[in-house]
TORZAVEX-36249 format. One record per residue (C-alpha): x, y, z; residue number from 1; chain. Coordinates in nm, 3 decimals, decimal comma. Layout:
// residues N
R	X	Y	Z	NUM	A
...
// end
This chain:
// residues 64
R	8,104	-17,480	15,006	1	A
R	8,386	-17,196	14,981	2	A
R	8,504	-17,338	15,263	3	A
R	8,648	-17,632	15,099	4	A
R	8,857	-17,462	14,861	5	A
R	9,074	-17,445	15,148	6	A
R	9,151	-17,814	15,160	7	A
R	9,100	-17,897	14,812	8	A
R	9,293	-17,645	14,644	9	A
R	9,522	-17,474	14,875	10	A
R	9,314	-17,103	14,834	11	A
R	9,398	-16,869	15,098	12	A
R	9,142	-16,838	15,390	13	A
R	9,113	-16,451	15,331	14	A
R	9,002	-16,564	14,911	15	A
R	8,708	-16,759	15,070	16	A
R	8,628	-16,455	15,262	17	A
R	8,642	-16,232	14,952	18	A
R	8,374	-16,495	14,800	19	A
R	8,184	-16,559	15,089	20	A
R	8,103	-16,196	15,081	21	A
R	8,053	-16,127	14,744	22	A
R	7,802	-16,425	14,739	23	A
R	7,627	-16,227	15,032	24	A
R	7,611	-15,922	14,855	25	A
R	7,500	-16,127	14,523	26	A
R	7,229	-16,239	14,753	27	A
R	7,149	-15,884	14,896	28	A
R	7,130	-15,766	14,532	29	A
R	6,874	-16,045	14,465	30	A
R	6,619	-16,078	14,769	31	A
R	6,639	-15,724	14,866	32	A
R	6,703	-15,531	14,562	33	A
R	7,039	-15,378	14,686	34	A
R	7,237	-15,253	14,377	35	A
R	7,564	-15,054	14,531	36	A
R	7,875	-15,165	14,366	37	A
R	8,188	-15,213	14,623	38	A
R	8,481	-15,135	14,355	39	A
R	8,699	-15,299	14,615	40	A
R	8,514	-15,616	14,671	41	A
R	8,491	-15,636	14,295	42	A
R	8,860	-15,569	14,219	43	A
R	8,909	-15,816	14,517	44	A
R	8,692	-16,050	14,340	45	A
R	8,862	-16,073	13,995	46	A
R	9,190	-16,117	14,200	47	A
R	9,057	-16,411	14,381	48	A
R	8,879	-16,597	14,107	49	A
R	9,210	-16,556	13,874	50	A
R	9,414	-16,784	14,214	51	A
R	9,105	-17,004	14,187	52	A
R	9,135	-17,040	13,774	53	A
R	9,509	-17,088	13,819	54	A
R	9,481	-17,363	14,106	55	A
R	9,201	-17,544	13,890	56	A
R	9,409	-17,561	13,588	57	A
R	9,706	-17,730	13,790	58	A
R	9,494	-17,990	13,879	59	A
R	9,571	-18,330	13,741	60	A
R	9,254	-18,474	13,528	61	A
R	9,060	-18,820	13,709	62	A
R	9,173	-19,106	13,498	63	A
R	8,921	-19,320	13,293	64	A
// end
């Protein structure tokens, strides 16, 4: 699914690898109980969710 934010919003490839990751260590964190925190990956994170917020709000609403 990250993947597509590619086509559909323009996001760099190297965003959908920052989320791609973090979703892997989300699911580390769940199955296996891993807890580290990777202040990179998070700082990384917040960068590439605020290019994701800003390419959602330029988005032009479906009309009725």
């Amino acid at each position: 699914m990250f993947q597509t934010l590619v086509h559909t919003l323009g996001i760099d490839k190297t965003d959908v690898q920052v989320f791609l990751k973090a979703h892997n260590e989300r699911n580390l964190a769940e199955y296996e109980g891993r807890m580290e925190i990777d202040e990179t990956l998070l700082s990384d994170l917040i960068r590439c969710n605020k290019a994701l917020q800003t390419a959602v709000t330029k988005l032009t609403p479906p009309e009725d």
